[in-house]
VEXDO-677206 format. One line per 8 residues: their letters; for each residue x, y, z of C-alpha. Coordinates in steps of 0.2 Angstrom, whole numbers. Last residue first. Layout:
# VEXDO-677206
A) X:Y:Z; ...
This chain:
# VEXDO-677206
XXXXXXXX) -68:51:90; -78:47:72; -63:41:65; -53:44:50; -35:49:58; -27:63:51; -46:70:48; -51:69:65
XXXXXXXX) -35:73:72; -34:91:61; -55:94:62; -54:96:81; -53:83:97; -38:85:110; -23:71:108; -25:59:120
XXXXXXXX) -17:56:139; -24:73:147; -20:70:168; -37:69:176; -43:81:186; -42:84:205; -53:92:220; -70:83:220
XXXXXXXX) -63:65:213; -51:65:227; -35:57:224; -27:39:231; -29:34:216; -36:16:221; -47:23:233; -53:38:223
XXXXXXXX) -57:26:211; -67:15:225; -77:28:231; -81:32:213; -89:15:210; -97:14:223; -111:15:214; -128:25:215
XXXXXXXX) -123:42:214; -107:39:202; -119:28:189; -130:44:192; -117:54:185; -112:72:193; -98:64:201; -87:62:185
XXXXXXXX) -86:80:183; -72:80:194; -61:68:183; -52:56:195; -36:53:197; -18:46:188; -21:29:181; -41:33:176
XXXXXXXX) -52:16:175; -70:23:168; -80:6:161; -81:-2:146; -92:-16:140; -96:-26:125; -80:-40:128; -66:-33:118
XXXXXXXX) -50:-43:125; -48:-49:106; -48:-33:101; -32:-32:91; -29:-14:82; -10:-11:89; -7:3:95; -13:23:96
XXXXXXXX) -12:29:79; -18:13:72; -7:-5:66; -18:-16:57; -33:-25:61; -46:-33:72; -64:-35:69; -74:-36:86
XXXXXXXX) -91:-45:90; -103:-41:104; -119:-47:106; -132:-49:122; -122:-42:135; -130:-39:152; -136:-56:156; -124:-72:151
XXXXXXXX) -106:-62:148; -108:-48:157; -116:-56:176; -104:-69:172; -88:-57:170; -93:-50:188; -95:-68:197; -80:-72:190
XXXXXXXX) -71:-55:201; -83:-58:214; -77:-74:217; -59:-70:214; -58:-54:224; -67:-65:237; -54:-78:237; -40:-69:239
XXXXXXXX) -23:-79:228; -30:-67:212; -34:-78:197; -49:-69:193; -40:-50:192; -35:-52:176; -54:-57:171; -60:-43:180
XXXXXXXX) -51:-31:169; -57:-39:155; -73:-40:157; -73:-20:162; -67:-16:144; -56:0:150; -59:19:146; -44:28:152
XXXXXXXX) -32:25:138; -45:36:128; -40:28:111; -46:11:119; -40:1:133; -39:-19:135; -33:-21:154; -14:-24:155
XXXXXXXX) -14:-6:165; -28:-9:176; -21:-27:179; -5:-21:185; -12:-8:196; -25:-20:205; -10:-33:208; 0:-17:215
XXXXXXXX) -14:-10:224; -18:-27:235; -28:-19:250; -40:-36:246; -53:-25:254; -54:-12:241; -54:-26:230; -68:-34:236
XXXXXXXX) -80:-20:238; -74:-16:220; -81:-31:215; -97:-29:226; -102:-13:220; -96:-19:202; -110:-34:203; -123:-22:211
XXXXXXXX) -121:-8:197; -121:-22:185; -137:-30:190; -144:-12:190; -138:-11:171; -148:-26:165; -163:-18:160; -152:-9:147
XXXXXXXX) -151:-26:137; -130:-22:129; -126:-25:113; -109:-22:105; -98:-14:95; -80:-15:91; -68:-11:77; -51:-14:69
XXXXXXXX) -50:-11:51; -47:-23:36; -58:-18:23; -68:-34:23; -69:-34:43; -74:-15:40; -89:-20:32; -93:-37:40
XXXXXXXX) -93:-29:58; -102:-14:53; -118:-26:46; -116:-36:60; -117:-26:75; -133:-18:66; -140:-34:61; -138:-38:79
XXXXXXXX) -151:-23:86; -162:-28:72; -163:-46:78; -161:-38:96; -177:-25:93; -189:-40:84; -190:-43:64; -207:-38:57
XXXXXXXX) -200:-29:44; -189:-44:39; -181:-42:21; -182:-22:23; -174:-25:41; -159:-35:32; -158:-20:19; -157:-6:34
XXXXXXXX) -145:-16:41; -131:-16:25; -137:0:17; -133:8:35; -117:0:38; -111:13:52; -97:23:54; -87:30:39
XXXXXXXX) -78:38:49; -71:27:58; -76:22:75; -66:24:92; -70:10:104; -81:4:118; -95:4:103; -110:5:103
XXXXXXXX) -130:-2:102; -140:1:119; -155:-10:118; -173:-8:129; -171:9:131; -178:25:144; -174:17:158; -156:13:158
XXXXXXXX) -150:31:150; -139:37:163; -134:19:166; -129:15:149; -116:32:149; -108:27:166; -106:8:160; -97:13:143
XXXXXXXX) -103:7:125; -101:25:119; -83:29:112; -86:35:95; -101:38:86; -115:29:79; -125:26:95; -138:17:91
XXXXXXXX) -152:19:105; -165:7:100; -183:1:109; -187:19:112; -195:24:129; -199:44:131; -192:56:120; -191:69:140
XXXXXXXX) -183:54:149; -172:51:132; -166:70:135; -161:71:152; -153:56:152; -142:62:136; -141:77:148; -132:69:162
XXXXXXXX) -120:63:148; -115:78:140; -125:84:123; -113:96:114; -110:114:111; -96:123:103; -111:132:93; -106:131:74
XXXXXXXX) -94:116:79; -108:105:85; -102:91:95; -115:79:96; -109:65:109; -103:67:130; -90:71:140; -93:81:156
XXXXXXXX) -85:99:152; -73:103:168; -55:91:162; -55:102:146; -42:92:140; -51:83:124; -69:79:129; -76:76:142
XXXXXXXX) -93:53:147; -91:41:130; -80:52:118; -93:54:104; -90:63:88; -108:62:78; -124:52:75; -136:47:87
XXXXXXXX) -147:33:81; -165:31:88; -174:16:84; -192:12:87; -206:1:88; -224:-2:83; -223:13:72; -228:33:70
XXXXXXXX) -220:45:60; -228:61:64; -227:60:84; -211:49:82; -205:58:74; -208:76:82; -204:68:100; -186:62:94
XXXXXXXX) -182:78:83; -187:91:99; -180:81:110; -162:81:102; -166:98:99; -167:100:117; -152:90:122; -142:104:113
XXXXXXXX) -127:101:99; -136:102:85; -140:120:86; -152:126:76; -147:137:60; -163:137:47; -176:123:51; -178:116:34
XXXXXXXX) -193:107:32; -200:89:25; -186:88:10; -189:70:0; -178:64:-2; -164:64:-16; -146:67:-9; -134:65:-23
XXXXXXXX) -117:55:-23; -124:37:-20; -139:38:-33; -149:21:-33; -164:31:-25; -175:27:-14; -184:39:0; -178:45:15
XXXXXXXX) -191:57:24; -179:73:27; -176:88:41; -165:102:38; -154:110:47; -139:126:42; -129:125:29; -132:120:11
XXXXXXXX) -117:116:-1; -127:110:-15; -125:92:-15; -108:93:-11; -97:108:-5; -90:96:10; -77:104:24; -79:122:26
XXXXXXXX) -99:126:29; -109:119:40; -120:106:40; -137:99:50; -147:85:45; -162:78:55; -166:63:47; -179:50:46
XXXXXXXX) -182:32:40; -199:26:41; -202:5:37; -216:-6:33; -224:3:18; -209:8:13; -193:21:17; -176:19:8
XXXXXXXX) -165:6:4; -152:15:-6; -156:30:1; -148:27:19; -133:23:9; -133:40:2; -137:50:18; -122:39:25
XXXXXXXX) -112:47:12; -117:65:15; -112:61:34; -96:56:31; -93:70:21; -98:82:36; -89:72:48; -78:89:51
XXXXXXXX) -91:97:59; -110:101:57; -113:85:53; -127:81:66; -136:68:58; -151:64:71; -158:48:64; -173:42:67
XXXXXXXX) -177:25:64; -196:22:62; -201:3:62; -217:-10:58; -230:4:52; -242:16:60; -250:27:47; -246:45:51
XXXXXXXX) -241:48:33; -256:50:28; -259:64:39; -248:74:27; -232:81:35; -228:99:26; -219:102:11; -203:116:17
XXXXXXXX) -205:129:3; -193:131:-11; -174:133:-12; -166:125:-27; -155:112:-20; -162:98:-30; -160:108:-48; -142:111:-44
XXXXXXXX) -139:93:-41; -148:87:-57; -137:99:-66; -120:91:-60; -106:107:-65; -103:109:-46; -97:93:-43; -88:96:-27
XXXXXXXX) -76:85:-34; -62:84:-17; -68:70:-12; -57:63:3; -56:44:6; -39:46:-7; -31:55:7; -31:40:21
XXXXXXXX) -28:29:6; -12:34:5; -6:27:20; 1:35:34; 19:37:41; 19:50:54; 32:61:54; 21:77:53
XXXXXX) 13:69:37; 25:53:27; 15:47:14; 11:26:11; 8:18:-5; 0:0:0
């Protein structure tokens, strides 16, 4: 594979050839589409109840941009039926995809089909001007105004952006979160997300197509407002997920239930950047399930903290699976290191923890490994669907204001094994901080 040399970073070619740079401004059917005319409205026939409505909030009002014109385009290719609603709140910005018009601001589309994959062709339902894509409230506003107008048996909502699990970069003060709009420099943090799915009411999908989000803190928040959390305890690419590849499985079978459809999105990314070779994650996890976790750390930690064996807990924090936030550990395997310890209890509750993820709280979980990446090796063997907060240095401030902090003992413990107070210490940075130069350098979603 060609290869160029970038800041002293070897990097293949390919990296640059995922760019378009044709902003195909001479295409007469794209001109014609992106003529402005009245927003149609919603006709009451639409409101017939069908199988499944995914909603999608698009927010690529960032560097993603292109990523997120492409997915429009795979979403198109299957399009909506009489079985199936798909749609998408849009937002863009200028300054990183002059395609399909070069539009800015938000607009909200009923996916239709088309056999195009360059041109957005559905149907436009309204466009909403400048909204910022990174408040809870539009989220909200997207979620309920689907599936008020869209109605169906059951429900998928697909949040799609940058996402870093719980803050973001090195600003040790902002609680980490998903949708990062660039326009406003606001995103949605994690007590919000809650916030938000309270307000939307139950949804029998959250997709999280963005980097980071398979974490116990962020599944709690959200536990009873979901029946399946689908993410990934990883970074993403940019490309994110195989929309034509579920959506055409769900086309096949419209009356297929939330885990079928819940695993044919696992599947669809996994055999998409198996066959190009990436390392990936993503996983399902039954939200019900997350007070059984709660109570199966509680008493793991317990353990530990009790064991007074900082060194063994050390070593296996540090040879714990880690993601490109090296905080962020797969809580499977860091139990699983712990599960030959010479104290009994820490090895009880340590294989009583990794039977509690295995046989209840994760119900699919598959990994793709692959080359070299900026941060190590891609191997995920040690990927089990879950990852949890494990910081080397001290505890993030803003990690107290979760509820998986208020009702765990989770923090107690971190401060323990720290040996700093979450309420007066951040953590030490140990990634690169987020913006278009990383994002694009390195062609994920993080």
């Amino acid at each position: 594979m060609l290869k160029v040399l970038l800041s002293g970073l070897l990097l293949p070619i390919s990296v640059f050839a995922e760019v378009n740079f044709d902003g195909n401004k001479n295409n007469i059917k794209e001109t014609m589409i992106n003529v402005e005319t009245p927003a149609p409205q919603v006709s009451k026939a639409t409101k017939t109840t069908k199988e499944w409505t995914i909603m999608v909030f698009l927010n690529a009002k960032n560097d993603l941009e292109r990523f997120g014109i492409s997915d429009m385009n795979e979403m198109e290719t299957v399009g909506s039926n009489d079985n199936l609603n798909i749609v998408v709140q849009m937002g863009r910005i200028k300054g990183y995809d002059s395609s399909n018009g070069d539009w800015t601001g938000v607009r909200r589309y009923y996916v239709t089909k088309d056999t195009d994959r360059s041109i957005i062709n559905s149907q436009l339902i309204e466009n909403m001007g400048e909204v910022d894509m990174g408040s809870y409230k539009t989220l909200i506003d997207f979620a309920k105004w689907a599936k008020k107008n869209y109605p169906a048996k059951k429900y998928a909502l697909v949040i799609w952006n940058h996402g870093s699990g719980w803050e973001k970069g090195f600003k040790s003060s902002v609680t980490k979160g998903i949708s990062y709009d660039e326009q406003s420099g606001n995103h949605i943090n994690t007590p919000q997300l809650g916030m938000a799915m309270k307000e939307i009411g139950k949804v029998d999908i959250l997709d999280f197509d963005a980097c980071l989000m398979q974490m116990a803190e962020v599944a709690y928040e959200i536990k009873d407002y979901v029946t399946y959390i689908v993410a990934s305890e990883e970074t993403e690419p940019g490309d994110g997920d195989s929309y034509d590849g579920f959506l055409a499985k769900l086309v096949a079978n419209p009356t297929m239930g939330p885990l079928d459809l819940s695993k044919a999105i696992v599947d669809a990314y996994s055999s998409y950047y198996s066959q190009k070779g990436e390392g990936t994650t993503k996983s399902v996890i039954r939200a019900e399930q997350m007070p059984g976790l709660l109570d199966a750390v509680n008493n793991f930690a317990y353990a530990l903290s009790q064991s007074n064996d900082k060194t063994a807990i050390k070593n296996a924090a540090s040879s714990a699976q880690s993601y490109a936030i090296s905080d962020n550990k797969d809580l499977y395997h860091f139990a699983k290191l712990l599960s030959n310890s010479n104290n009994a209890e820490v090895k009880a509750k340590s294989q009583a923890l990794m039977d509690f993820i295995k046989n209840k709280l994760v119900a699919y979980n598959k990994t793709t490994n692959g080359g070299y990446s900026w941060y190590g090796s891609s191997d995920y063997s040690n990927s089990y669907g879950i990852a949890i907060y494990l910081p080397s240095y001290s505890v993030a401030s803003g990690y107290t204001d979760l509820q998986w902090s208020k009702y765990s003992n989770w923090d107690e413990f971190l401060v323990w094994y720290t040996g700093k107070d979450a309420t007066t210490t951040t953590t030490t940075p140990t990634t690169p901080s987020t913006g278009s130069y990383y994002d694009w350098l390195f062609g994920g979603k993080i």
